[in-house]
DSSP file (Angstrom, degrees, kcal/mol; ACC not computed):
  #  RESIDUE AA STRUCTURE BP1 BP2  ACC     N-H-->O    O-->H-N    N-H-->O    O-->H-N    TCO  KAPPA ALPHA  PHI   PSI    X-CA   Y-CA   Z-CA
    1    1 A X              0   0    0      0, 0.0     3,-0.1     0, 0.0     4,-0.1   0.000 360.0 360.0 360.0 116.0   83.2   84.7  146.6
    2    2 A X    >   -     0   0    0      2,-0.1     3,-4.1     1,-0.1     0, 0.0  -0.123 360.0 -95.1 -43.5 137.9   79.9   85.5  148.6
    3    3 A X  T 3  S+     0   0    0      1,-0.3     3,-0.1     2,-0.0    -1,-0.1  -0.313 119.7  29.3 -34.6 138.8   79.1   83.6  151.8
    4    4 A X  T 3  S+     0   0    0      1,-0.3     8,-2.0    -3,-0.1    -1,-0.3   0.327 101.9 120.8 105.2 -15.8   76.7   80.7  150.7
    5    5 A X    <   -     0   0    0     -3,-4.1    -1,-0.3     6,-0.2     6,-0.1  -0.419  46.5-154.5 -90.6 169.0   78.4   80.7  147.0
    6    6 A X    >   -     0   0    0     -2,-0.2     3,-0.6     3,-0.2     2,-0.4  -0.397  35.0 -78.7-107.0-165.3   80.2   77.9  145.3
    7    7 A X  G >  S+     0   0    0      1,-0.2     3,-1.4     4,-0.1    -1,-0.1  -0.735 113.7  12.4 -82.9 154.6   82.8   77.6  142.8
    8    8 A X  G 3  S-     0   0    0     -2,-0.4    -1,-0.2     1,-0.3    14,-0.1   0.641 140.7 -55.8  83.8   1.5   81.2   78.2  138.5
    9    9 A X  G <  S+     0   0    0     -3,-0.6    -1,-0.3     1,-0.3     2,-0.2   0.302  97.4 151.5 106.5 -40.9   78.0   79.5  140.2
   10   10 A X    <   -     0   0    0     -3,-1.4    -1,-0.3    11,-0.2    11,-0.2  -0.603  45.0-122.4 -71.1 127.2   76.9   76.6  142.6
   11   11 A X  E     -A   20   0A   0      9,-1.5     9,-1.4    -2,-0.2     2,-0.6   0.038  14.8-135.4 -38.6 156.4   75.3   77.1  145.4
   12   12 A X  E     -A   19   0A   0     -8,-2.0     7,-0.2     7,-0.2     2,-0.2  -0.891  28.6-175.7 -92.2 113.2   76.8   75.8  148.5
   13   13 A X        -     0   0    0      5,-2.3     2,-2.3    -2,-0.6     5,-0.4  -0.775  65.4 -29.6-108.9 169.8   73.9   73.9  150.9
   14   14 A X  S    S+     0   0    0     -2,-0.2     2,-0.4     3,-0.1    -1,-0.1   0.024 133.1   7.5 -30.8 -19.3   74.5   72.5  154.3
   15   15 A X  S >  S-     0   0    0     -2,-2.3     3,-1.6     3,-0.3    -2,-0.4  -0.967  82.7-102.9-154.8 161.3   78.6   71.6  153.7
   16   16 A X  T 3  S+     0   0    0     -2,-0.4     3,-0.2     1,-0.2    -2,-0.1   0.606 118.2  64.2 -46.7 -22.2   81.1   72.5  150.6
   17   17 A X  T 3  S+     0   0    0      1,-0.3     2,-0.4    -5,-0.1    -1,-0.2   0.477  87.0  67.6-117.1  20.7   80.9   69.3  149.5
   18   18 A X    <   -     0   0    0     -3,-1.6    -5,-2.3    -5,-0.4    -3,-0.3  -0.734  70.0-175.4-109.7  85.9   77.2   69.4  148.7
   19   19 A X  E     -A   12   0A   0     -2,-0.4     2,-0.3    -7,-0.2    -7,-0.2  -0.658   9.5-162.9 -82.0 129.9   77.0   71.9  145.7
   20   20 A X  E     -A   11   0A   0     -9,-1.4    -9,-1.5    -2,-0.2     3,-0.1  -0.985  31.0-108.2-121.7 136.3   73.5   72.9  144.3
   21   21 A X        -     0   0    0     -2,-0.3     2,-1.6   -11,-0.2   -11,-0.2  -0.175  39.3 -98.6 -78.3 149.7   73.5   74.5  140.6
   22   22 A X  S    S+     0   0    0    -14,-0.1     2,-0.3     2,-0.0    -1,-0.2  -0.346  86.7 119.2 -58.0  77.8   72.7   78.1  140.6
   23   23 A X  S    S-     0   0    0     -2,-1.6     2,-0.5    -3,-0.1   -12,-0.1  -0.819  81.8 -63.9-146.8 153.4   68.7   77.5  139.6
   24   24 A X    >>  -     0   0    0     -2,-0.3     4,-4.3     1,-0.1     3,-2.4  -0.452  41.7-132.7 -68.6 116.1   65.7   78.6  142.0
   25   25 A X  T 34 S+     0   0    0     -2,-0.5     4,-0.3     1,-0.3    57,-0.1   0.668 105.5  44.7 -67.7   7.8   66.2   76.8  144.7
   26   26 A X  T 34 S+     0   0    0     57,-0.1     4,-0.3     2,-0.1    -1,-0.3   0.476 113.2  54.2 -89.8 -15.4   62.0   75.9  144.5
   27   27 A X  T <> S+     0   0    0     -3,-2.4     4,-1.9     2,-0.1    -2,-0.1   0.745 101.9  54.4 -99.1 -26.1   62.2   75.3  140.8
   28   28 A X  H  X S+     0   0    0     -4,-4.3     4,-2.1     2,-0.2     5,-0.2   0.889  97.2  55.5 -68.0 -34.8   65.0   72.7  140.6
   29   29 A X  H  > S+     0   0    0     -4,-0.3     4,-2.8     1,-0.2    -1,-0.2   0.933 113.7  53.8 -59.3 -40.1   63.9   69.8  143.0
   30   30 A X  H  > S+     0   0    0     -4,-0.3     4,-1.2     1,-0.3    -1,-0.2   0.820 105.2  43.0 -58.1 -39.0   60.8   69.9  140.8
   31   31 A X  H  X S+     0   0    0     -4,-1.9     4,-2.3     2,-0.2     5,-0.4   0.815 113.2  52.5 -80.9 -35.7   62.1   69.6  137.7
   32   32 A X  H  X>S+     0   0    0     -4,-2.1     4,-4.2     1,-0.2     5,-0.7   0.987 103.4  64.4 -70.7 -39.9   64.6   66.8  139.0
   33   33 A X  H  X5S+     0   0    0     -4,-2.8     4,-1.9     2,-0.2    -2,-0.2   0.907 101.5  52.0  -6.4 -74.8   61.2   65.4  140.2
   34   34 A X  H  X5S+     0   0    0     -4,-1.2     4,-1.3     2,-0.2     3,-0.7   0.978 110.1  41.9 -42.2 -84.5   60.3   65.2  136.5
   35   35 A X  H  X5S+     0   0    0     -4,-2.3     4,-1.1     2,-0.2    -2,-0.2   0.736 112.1  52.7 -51.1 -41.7   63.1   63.4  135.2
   36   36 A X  H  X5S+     0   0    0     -4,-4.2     4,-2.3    -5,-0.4    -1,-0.2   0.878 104.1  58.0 -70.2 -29.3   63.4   61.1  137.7
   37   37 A X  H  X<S+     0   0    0     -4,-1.9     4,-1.4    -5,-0.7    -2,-0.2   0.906 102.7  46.7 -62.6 -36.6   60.3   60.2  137.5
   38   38 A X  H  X S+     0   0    0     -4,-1.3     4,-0.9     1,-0.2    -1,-0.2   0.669 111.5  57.5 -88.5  -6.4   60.1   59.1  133.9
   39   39 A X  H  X S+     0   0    0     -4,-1.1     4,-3.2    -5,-0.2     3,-0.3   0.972 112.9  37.2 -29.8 -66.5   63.2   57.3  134.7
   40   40 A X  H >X S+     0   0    0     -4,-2.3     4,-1.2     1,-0.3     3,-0.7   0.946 115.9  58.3 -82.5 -76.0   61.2   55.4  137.6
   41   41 A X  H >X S+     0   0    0     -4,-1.4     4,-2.0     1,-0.3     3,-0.6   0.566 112.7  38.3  10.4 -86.7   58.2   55.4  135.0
   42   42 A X  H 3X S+     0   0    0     -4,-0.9     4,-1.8     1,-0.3     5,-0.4   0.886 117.1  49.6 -50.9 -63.1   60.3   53.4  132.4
   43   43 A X  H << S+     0   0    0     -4,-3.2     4,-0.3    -3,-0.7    -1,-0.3   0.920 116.1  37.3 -55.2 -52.0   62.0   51.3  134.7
   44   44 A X  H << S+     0   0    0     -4,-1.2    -2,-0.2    -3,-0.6    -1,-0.2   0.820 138.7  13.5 -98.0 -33.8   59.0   50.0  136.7
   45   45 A X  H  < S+     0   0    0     -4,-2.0    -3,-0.2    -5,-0.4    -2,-0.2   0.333  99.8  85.4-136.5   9.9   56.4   49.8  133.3
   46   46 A X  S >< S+     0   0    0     -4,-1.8     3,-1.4    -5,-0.3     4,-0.3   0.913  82.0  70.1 -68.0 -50.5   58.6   50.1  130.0
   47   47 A X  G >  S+     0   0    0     -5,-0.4     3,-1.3    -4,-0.3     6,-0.1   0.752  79.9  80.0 -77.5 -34.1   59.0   46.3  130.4
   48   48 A X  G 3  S+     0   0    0      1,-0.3     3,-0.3     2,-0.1    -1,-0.3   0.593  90.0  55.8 -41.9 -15.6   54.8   45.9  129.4
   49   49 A X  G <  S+     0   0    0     -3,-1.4    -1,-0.3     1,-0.1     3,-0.2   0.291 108.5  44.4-107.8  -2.2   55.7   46.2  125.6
   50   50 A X    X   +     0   0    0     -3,-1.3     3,-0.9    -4,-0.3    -1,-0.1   0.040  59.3 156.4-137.9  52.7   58.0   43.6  125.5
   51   51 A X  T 3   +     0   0    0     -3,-0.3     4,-0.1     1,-0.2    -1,-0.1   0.795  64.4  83.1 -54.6  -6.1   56.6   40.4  127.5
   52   52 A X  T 3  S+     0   0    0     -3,-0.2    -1,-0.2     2,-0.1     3,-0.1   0.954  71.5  88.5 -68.6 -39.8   59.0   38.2  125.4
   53   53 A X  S <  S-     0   0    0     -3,-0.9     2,-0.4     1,-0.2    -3,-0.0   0.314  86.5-109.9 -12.6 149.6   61.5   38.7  127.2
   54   54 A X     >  -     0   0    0      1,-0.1     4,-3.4     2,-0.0     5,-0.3  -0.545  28.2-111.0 -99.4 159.2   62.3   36.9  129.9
   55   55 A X  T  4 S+     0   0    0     -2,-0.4     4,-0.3     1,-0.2    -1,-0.1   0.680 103.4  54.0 -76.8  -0.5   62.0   38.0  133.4
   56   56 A X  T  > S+     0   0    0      2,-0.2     4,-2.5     3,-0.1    -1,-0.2   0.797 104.6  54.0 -84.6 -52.3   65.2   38.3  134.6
   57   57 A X  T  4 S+     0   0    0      1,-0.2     4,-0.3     2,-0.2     5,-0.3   0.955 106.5  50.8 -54.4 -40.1   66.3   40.3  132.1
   58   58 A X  T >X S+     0   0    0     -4,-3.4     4,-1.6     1,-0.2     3,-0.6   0.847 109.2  55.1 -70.8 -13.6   63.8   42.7  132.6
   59   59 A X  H 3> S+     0   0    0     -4,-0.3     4,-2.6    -5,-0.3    -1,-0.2   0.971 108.3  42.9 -51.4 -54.4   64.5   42.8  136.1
   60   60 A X  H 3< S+     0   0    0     -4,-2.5    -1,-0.1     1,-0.3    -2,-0.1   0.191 117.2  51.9 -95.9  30.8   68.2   43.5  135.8
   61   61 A X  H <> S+     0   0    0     -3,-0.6     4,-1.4    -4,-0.3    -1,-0.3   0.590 106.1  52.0-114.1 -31.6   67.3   46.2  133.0
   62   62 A X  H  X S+     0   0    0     -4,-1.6     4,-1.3    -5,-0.3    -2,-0.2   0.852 106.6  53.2 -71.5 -20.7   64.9   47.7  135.1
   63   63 A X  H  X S+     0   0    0     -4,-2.6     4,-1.8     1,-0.2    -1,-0.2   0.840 105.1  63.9 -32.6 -60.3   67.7   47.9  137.8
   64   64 A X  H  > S+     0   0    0      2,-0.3     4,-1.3     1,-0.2    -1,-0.2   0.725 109.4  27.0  19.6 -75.6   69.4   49.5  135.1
   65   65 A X  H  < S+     0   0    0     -4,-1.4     4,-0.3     2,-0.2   -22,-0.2   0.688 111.1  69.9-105.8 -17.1   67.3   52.6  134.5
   66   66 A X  H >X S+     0   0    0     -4,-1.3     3,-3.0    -5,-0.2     4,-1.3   0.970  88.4  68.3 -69.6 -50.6   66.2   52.7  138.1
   67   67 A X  H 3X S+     0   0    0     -4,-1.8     4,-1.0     1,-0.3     3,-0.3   0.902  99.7  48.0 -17.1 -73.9   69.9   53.7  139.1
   68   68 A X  H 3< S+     0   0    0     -4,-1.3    -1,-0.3     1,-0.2    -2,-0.1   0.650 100.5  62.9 -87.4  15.8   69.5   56.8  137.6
   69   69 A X  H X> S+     0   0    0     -3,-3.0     3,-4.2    -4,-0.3     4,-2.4   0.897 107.7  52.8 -60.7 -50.3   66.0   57.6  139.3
   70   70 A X  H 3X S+     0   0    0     -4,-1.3     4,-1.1     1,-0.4     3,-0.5   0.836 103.5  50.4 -52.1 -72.3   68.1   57.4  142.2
   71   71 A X  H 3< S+     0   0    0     -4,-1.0    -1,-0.4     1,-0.3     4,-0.2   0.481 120.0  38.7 -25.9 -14.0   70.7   59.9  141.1
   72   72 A X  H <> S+     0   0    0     -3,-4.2     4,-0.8    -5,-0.3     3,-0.3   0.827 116.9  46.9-119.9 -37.0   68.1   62.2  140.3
   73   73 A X  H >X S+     0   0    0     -4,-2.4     3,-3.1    -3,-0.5     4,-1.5   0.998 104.2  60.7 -43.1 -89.0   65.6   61.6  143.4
   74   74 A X  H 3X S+     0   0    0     -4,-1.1     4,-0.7     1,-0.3    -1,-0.2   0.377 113.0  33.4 -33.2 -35.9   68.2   61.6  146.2
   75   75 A X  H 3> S+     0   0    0     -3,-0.3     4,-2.0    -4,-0.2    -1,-0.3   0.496 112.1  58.1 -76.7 -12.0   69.4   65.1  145.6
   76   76 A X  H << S+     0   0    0     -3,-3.1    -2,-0.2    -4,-0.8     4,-0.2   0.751 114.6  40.9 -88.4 -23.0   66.2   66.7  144.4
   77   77 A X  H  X S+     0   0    0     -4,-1.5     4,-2.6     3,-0.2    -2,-0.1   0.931 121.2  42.9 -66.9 -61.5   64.7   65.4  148.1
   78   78 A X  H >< S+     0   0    0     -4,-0.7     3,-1.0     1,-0.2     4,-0.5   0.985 122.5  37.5 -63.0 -66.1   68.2   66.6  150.1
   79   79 A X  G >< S+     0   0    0     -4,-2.0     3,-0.6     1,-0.2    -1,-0.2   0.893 125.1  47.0 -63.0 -16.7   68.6   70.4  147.9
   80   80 A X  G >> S+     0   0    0     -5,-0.2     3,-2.2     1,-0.2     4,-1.7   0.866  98.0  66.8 -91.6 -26.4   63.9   70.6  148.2
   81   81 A X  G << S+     0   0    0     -4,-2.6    -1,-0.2    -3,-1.0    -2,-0.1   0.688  96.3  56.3 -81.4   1.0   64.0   69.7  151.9
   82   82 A X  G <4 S+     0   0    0     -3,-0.6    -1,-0.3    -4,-0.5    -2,-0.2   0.629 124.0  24.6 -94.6   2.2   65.8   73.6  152.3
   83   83 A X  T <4 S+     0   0    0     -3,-2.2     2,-0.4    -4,-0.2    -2,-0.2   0.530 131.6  29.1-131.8 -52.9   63.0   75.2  150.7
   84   84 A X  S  < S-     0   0    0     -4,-1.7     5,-0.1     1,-0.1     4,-0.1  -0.472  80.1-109.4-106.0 154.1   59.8   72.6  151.3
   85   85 A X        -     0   0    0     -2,-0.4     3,-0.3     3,-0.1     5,-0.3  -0.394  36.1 -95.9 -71.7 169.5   59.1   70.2  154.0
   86   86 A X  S >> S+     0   0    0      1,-0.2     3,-7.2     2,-0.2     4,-4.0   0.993 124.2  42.6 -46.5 -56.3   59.2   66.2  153.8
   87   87 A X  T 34 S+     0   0    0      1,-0.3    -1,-0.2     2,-0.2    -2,-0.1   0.793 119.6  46.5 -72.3   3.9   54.9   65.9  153.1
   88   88 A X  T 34 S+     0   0    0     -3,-0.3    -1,-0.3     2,-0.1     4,-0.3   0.535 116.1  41.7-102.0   7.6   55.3   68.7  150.8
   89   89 A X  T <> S+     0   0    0     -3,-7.2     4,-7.1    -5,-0.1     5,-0.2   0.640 120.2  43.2-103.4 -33.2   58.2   67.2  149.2
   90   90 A X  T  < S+     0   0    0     -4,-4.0     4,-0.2    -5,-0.3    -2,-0.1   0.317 108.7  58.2 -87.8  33.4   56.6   63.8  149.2
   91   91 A X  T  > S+     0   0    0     -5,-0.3     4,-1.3     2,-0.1    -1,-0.2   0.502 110.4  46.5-119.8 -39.4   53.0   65.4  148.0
   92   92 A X  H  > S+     0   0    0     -4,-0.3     4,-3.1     2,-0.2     5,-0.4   0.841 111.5  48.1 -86.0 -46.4   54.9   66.8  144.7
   93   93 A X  H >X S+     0   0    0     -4,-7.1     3,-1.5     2,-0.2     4,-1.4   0.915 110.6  56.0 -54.5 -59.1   56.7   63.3  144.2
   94   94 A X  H >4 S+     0   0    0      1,-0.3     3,-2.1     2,-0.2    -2,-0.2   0.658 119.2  36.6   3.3 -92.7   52.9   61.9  144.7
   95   95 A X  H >X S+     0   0    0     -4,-1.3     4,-1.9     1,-0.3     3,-0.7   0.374 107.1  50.1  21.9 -89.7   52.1   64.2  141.9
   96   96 A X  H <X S+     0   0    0     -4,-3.1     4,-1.4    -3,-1.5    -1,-0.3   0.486 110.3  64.1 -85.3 -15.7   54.5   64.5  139.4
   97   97 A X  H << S+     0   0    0     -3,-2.1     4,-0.4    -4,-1.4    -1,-0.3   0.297 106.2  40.2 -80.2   9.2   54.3   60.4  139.4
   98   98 A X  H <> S+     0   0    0     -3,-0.7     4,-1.4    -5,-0.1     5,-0.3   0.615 117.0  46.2-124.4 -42.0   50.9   60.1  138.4
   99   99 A X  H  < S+     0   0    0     -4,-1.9     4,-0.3     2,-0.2    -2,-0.2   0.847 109.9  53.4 -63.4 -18.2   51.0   63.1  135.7
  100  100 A X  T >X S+     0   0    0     -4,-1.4     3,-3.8     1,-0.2     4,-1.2   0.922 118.1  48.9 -76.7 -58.5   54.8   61.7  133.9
  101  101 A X  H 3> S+     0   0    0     -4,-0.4     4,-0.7     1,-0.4    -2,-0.2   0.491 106.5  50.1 -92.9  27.0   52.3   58.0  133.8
  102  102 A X  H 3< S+     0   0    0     -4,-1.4     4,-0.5     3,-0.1    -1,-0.4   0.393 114.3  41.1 -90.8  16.0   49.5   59.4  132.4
  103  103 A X  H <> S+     0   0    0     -3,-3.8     4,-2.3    -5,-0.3     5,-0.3   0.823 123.8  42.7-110.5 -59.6   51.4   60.8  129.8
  104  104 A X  H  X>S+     0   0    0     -4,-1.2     4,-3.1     3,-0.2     5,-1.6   0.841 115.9  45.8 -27.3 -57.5   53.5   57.4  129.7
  105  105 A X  I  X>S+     0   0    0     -4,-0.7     4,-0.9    -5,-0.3     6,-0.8   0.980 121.9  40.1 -80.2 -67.8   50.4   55.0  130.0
  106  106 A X  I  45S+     0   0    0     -4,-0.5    -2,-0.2     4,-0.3    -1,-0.2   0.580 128.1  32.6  17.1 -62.6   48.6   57.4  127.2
  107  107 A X  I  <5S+     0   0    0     -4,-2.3    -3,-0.2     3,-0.1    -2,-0.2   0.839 133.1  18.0 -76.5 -60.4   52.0   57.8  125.0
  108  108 A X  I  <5S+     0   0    0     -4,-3.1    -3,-0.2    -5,-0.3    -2,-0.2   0.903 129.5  38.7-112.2 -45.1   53.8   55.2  125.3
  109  109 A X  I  <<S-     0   0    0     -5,-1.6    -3,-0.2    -4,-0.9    -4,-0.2   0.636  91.8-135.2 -85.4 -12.9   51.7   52.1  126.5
  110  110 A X      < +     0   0    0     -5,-0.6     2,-0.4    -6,-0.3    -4,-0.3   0.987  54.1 149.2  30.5  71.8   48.6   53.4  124.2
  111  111 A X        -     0   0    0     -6,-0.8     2,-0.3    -9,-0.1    -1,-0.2  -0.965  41.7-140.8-124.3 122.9   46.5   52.8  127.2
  112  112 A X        -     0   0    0     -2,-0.4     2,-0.2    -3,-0.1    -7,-0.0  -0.759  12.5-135.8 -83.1 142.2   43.4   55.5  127.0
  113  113 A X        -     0   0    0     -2,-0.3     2,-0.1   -11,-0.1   -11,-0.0  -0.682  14.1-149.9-100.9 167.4   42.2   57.1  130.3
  114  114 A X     >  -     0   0    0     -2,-0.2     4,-0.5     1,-0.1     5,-0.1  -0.476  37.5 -90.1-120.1-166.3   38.7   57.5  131.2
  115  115 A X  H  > S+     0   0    0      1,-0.2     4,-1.6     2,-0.2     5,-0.1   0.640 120.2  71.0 -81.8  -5.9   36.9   60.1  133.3
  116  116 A X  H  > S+     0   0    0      1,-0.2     4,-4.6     2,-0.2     3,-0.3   0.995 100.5  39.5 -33.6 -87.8   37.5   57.8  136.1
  117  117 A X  H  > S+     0   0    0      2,-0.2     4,-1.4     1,-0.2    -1,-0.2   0.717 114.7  51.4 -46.3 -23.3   41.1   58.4  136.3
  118  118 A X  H  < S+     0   0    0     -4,-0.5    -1,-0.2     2,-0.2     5,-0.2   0.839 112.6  51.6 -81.5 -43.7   40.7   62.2  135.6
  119  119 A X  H >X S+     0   0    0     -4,-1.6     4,-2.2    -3,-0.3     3,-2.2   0.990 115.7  37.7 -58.9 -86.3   38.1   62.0  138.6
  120  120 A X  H 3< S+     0   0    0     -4,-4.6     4,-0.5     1,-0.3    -2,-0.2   0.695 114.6  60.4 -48.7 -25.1   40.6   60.1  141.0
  121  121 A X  T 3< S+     0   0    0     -4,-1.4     4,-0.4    -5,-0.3    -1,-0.3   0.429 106.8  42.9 -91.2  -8.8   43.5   62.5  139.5
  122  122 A X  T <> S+     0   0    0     -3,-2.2     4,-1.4     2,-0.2     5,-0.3   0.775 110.2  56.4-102.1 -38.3   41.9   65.7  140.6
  123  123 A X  H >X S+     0   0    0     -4,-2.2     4,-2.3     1,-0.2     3,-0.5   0.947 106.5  54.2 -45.6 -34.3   40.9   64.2  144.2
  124  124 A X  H 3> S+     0   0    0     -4,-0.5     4,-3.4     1,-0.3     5,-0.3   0.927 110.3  43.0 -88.0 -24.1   44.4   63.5  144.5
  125  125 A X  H 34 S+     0   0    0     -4,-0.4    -1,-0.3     1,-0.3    -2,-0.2   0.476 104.7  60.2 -89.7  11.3   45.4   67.1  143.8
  126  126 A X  H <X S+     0   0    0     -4,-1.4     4,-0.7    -3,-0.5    -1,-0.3   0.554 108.2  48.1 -50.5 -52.8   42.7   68.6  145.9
  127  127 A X  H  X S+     0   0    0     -4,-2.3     4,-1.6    -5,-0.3     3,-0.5   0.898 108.2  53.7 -46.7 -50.4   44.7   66.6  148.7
  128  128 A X  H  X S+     0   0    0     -4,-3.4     4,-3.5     1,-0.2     5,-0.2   0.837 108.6  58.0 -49.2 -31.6   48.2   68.2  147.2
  129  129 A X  H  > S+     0   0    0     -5,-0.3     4,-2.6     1,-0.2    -1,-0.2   0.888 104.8  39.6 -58.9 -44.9   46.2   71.6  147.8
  130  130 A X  H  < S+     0   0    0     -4,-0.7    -1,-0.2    -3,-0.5    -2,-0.2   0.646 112.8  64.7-104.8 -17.9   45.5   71.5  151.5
  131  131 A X  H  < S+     0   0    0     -4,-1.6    -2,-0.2     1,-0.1    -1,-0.2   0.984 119.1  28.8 -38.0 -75.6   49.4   69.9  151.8
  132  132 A X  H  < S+     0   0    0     -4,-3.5    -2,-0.2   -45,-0.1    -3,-0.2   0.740  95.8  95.5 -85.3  -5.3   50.3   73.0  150.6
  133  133 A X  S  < S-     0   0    0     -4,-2.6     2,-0.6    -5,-0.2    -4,-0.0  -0.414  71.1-123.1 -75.8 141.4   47.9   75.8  151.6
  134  134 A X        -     0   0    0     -2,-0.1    -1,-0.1     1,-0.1    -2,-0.1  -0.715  21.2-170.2 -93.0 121.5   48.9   77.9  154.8
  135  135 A X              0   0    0     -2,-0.6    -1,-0.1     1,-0.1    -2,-0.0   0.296 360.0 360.0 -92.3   3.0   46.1   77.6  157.0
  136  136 A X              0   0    0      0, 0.0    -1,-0.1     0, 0.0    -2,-0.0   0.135 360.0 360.0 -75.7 360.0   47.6   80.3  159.5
């Protein structure tokens, strides 16, 4: 087994008992990025199509489907912080939360967006830019 491998193919990152799967380690936090976000998405703004409910249950559902943002967040920050820094890690969460809810708010909420939003959604990725561009 090569230095720095795991067992099956997983990497090994800072101890043995943190295994990260054998993916580019720059493509994977992102992607988990994704998925946890439309967890967090769901959890925080699913609950808007069903105000009959009462509110306690939609609390302790959104608890519910927030658990596994966490599960997906929490390693995609610890395996992205070996390849990007925190504000670049937390510039991509930034990010990738506002494109999964316009596709949510759009999709799912049938909420239309205007040129507003398109406007404010390009500022904010003109800010993501100069996060990541090497000024050196």
């Amino acid at each position: 087994m090569e230095p720095g491998s795991g067992p099956a193919g997983y990497r090994v990152l800072c101890s043995k008992r943190i295994s990260m799967p054998a993916i580019s380690p720059s493509l994977l936090p992102i992607l988990m990025l994704f998925a946890s976000n439309v967890f967090m998405t769901f959890a925080w703004y699913g609950h808007l199509k069903f105000k009959d409910h009462s509110l306690p249950i939609v609390i302790l559902v959104s608890w519910g489907i927030a658990f596994f943002e966490y599960w997906l967040a929490v390693p995609a920050n610890r395996w992205g912080s070996e390849v990007y820094s925190a504000a670049q890690l937390k510039t991509m969460q930034e990010v990738i939360t506002l494109v999964v809810f316009a596709a949510f708010s759009v999709l799912y909420l049938k909420e239309p967006l205007g040129w507003n939003h398109a406007l404010g959604f390009a500022f904010i990725a003109a800010g993501a830019f100069f996060i990541f561009h090497r000024w050196s």
